[in-house]
N, C-alpha and C positions, 0 to 999 in steps of 0.2 A: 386483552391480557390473557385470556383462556387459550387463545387459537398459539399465540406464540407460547407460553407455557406447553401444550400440549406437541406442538412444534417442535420445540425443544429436546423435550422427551424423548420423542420418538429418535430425531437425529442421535441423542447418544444411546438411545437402545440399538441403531443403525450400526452405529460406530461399533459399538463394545461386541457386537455380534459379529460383526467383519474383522476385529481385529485377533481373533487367534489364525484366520485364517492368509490375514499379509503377515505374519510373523513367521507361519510353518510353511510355506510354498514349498512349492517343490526344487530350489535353488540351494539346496542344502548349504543353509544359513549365509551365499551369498546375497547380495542385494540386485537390484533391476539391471544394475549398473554390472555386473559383475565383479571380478575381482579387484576389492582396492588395493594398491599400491604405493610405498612412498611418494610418486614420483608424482599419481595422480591428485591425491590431496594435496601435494605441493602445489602442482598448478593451479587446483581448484582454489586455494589461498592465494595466492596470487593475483588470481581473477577478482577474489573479493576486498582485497587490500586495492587492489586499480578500482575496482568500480563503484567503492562506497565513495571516494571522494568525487567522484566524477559525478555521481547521485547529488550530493549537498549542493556539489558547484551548479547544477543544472535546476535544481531546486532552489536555492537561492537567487540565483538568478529571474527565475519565475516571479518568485515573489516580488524583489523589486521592482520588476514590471507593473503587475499587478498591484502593490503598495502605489505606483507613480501615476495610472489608473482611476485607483479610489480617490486621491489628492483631487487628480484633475477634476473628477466629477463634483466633487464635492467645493470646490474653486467653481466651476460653474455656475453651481447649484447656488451656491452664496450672489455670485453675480446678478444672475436671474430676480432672485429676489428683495437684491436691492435696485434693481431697474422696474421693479414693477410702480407702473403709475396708474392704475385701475382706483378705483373701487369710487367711494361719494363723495 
C-alpha cells in the first residue's frame, strides 16, 4: 500500500512539474498538431462518429463469443459430473 501510495505521489509530482512546460512550448499556443481548422475537426468527428459504433459492434460481438464459450464450458462441466461413476 506504501509502495503505490508513494507511486502515486511521485507520478503527479511528475505531472504537475512537466505541465507548465506542454502548455508553454515553443508552438506559440499551437498544438503538436498544428493549426486546427474547421475542416479538420470536422473530419476528426467524423472519424469518431464512424468508429465508436464500429468499437460496440466489434465488442459486442466479442462478447457473444465469449458468453457462447463460458455456456459451453460450463454444459461440459455439468456433463462430466454427472458421468462420474468413481468413488465406493
Amino acid at each position: 500500500m506504501r509502495r503505490m501510495l508513494a507511486a502515486s505521489a511521485l507520478a503527479l509530482t511528475v505531472l504537475a512539474a512537466a505541465a507548465p512546460a506542454a502548455l508553454a512550448g515553443e508552438l506559440s499556443g499551437e498544438g503538436a498538431y498544428g493549426e486546427i481548422t474547421d475542416a479538420v475537426v470536422t473530419k476528426y468527428f467524423f472519424f469518431v462518429i464512424f468508429l465508436l459504433p464500429v468499437f460496440l459492434l466489434v465488442m459486442s460481438l466479442l462478447q457473444a463469443k465469449l458468453e457462447k464459450r463460458k455456456e459451453a464450458r460450463k454444459a461440459a462441466a455439468k456433463n462430466a459430473a454427472e458421468r462420474f461413476d468413481g468413488g465406493w
